[in-house]
C-alpha positions in Angstrom: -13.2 20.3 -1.6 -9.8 21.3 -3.3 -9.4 21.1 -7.0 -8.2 18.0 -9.0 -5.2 19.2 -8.9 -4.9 20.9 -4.7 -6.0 16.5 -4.3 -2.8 15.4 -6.0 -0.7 17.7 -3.8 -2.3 17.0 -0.5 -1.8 13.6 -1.4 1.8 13.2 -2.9 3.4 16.1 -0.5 4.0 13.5 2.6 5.3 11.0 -0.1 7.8 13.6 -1.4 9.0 14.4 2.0 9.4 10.7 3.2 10.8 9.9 -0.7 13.5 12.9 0.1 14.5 11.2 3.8 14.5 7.6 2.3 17.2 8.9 -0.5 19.3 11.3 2.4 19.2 9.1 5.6 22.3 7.2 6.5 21.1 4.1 8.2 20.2 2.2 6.1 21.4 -0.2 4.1 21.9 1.0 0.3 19.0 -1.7 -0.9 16.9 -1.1 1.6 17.1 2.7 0.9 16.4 2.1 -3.4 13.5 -0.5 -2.3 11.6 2.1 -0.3 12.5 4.7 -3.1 11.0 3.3 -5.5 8.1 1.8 -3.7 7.5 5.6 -2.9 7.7 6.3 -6.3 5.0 4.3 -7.1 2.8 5.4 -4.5 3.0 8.8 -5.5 2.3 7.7 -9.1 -0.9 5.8 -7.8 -2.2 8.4 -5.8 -2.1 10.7 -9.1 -3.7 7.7 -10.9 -6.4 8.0 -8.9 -7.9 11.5 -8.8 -7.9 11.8 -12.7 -10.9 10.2 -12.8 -11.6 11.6 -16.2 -9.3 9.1 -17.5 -10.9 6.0 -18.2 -8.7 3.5 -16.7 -7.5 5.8 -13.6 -8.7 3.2 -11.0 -6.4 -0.2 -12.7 -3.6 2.3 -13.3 -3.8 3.5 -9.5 -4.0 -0.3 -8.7 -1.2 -1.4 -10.4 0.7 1.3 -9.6 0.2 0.5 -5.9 0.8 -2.9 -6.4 4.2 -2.6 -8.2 5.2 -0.2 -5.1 3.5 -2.8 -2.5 6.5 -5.4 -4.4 8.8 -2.6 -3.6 8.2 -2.9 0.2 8.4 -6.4 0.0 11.6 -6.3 -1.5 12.8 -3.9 1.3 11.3 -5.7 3.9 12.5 -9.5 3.1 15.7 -9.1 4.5 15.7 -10.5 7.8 12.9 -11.9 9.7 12.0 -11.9 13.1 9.8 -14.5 14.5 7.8 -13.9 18.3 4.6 -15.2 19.3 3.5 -11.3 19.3 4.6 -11.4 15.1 2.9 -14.5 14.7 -0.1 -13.5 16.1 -0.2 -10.0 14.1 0.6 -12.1 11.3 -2.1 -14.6 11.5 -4.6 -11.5 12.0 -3.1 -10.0 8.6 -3.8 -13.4 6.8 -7.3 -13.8 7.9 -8.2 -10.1 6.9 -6.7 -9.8 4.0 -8.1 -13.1 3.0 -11.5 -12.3 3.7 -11.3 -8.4 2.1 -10.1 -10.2 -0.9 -13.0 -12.5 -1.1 -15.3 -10.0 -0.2 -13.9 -6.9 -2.7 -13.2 -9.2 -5.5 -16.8 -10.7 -5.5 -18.3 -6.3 -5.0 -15.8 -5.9 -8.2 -16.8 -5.5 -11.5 -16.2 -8.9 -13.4 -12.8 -7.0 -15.1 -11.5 -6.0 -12.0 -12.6 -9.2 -9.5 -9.0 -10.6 -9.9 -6.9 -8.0 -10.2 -8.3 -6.7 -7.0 -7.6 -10.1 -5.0 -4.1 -10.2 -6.6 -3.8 -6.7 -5.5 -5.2 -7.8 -1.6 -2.9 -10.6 -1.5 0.3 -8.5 -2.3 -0.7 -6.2 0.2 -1.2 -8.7 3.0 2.6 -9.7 1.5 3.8 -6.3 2.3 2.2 -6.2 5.3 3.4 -9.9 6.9 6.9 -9.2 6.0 7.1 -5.4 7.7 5.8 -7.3 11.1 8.1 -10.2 10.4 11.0 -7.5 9.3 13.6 -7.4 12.1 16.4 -5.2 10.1 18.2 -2.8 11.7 16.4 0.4 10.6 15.3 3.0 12.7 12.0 2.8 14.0 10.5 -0.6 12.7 7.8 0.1 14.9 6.5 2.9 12.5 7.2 0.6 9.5 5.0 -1.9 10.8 2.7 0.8 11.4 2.5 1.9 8.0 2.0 -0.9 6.5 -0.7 -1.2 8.1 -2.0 1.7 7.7 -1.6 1.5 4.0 -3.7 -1.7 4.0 -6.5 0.0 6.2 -7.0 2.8 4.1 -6.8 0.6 1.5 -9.2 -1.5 2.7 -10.9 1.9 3.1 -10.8 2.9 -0.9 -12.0 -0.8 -1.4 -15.1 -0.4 0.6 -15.9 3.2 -0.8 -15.5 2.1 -4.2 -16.7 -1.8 -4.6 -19.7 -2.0 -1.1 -20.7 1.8 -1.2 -21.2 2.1 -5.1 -18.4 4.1 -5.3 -20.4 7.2 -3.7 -18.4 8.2 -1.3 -15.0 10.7 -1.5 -15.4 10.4 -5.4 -14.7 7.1 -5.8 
């Protein structure tokens, strides 16, 4: 296992790189590029939040850092909307999980952190909905839907480790 600090690298290096193309890359719309800026920002700064878990609140600072970045991609993302029976249907799977992770991490949670964890699912499943619904003209929406929802899986991932497992597993 790398040290505390080898983590936070591993971790926010990818971000950098993507944060560096979002700020350099030419097609996209001005907006859309400072929406995904900043929702990387935040993602970096959660993902530090997280592995100082010497600091007492590292885990509501990592949440709300995510979440402020998940409002980002929303922001990005709202633009213009593409409805198909094949975004429906994705969507409609999005709701019901998120819906039933939420109910099922916020009950696992500590008392202080039940709500803040089903606000947190909810704006995920936001951020998620509106990448699949998201028909702008960016280059390969088919990897922003994808990582959306990857973020929500290994999300959902964290969630399980830390609220179902007792917080056990990968230092949770």
């Amino acid at each position: 296992m790398l040290p505390m600090y080898g983590n936070i690298l591993v971790k926010i290096l990818p971000i950098i790189t993507l944060l560096i193309y979002a700020m350099d890359t030419e097609a996209v719309t001005e907006t859309f590029q400072m929406s995904v800026s900043m929702a990387l920002v935040f993602s970096i700064g959660g993902d530090v939040m997280l592995e100082l878990k010497h600091f007492k609140f590292h885990f509501m600072f990592g949440l709300v850092s995510f979440l402020i970045g998940h409002i980002w991609y929303i922001v990005a993302f709202k633009g213009k909307v593409k409805i198909s029976a094949l975004s429906l249907i994705g969507t409609a799977i999005v709701i019901g999980a998120i819906a039933y992770l939420g109910a099922t991490f916020g009950a696992a949670a500590p008392p202080e952190l039940s709500i803040p964890v089903q606000v947190y699912c909810a704006v995920i499943g936001c951020m998620a909905v509106t990448a699949i619904l998201f028909s702008g003209d960016v280059p390969y929406r088919g990897f922003a839907i994808a990582g959306a929802v990857i973020f929500a899986l290994s999300d959902a991932t964290i969630a399980t480790e830390k609220f179902l497992w007792g917080g056990h597993v990968a230092g949770c």
